[in-house]
C-alpha positions, -999 to +999 in steps of 0.1 A: +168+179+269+136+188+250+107+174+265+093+158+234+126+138+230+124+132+267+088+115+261+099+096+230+132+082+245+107+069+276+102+036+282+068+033+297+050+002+304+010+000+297-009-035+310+026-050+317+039-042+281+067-022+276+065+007+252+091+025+234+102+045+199+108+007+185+079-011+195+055+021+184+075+017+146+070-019+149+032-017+158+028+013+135+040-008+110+014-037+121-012-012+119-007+000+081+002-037+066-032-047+084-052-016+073-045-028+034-074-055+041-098-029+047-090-010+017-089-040-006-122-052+010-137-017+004-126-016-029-142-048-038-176-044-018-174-012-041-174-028-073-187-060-065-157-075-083-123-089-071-106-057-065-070-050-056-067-008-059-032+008-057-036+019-023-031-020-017+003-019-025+013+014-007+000+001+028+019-032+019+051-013+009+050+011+040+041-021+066+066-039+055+092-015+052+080+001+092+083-039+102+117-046+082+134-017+100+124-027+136+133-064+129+166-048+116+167-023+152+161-053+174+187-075+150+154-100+148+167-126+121+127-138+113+115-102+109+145-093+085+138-129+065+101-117+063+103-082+052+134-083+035+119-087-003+085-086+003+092-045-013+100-062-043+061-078-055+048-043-042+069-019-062+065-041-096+022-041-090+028-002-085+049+001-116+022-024-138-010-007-126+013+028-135+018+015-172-020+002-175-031+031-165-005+051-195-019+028-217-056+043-211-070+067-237-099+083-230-129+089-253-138+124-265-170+122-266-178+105-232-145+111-213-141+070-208-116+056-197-107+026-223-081+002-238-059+015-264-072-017-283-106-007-288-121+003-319-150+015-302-161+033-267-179+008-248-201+035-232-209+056-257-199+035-290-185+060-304-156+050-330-121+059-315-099+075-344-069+062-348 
């Protein structure tokens, strides 16, 4: 047997826990749903507005997903409840913020990024030709 398989299939125990391929999907999965605060708090110190960037919603999708398959390997009925459709408010922000950001047209004098909408560039005010 390969030696890296040998490792993975292990079961090893650290501070009385026991470790194995599961546990390190479900804590992996811990790990990347929990690192979405820090990006959402970043984002918002960043701007000093209510911020909610994109990368949000892909730690979100991947945690939930990592925990949804180890509640689904260790046939935990909670975990499966909890994960099963949380995918679903992720993948339609994703798709929204994708469309706003289509909508976008950007100004040729200032390369802005602005609303379709706008008559004007609000950095420049230059007039947008329609």
């Amino acid at each position: 047997m390969d030696a890296s398989v040998c490792v993975l299939a292990a079961q090893t125990s650290l501070l009385g826990v026991d470790l194995d391929v599961w546990k390190a999907v479900g804590w992996l999965g811990n790990a990347i749903f929990f690192s979405r605060f820090f990006i959402q708090w970043w984002a918002t110190e960043k701007k000093q507005a209510v911020v909610v960037p994109n990368a949000f919603w892909w730690l979100s999708l991947g945690g939930s997903l990592c925990l949804l398959v180890y509640g689904i390997h260790t046939h935990d009925s909670i975990f499966i409840f909890a994960y099963a459709f949380t995918w679903i408010p992720y993948i339609r922000n994703l798709m929204i913020s994708s469309r706003v950001k289509n909508a976008l047209v950007i100004c040729g004098q200032c390369q802005h990024a602005h609303s379709a909408t706008a008559k004007f560039c609000p950095e420049c005010g230059v007039k947008i030709p329609r």
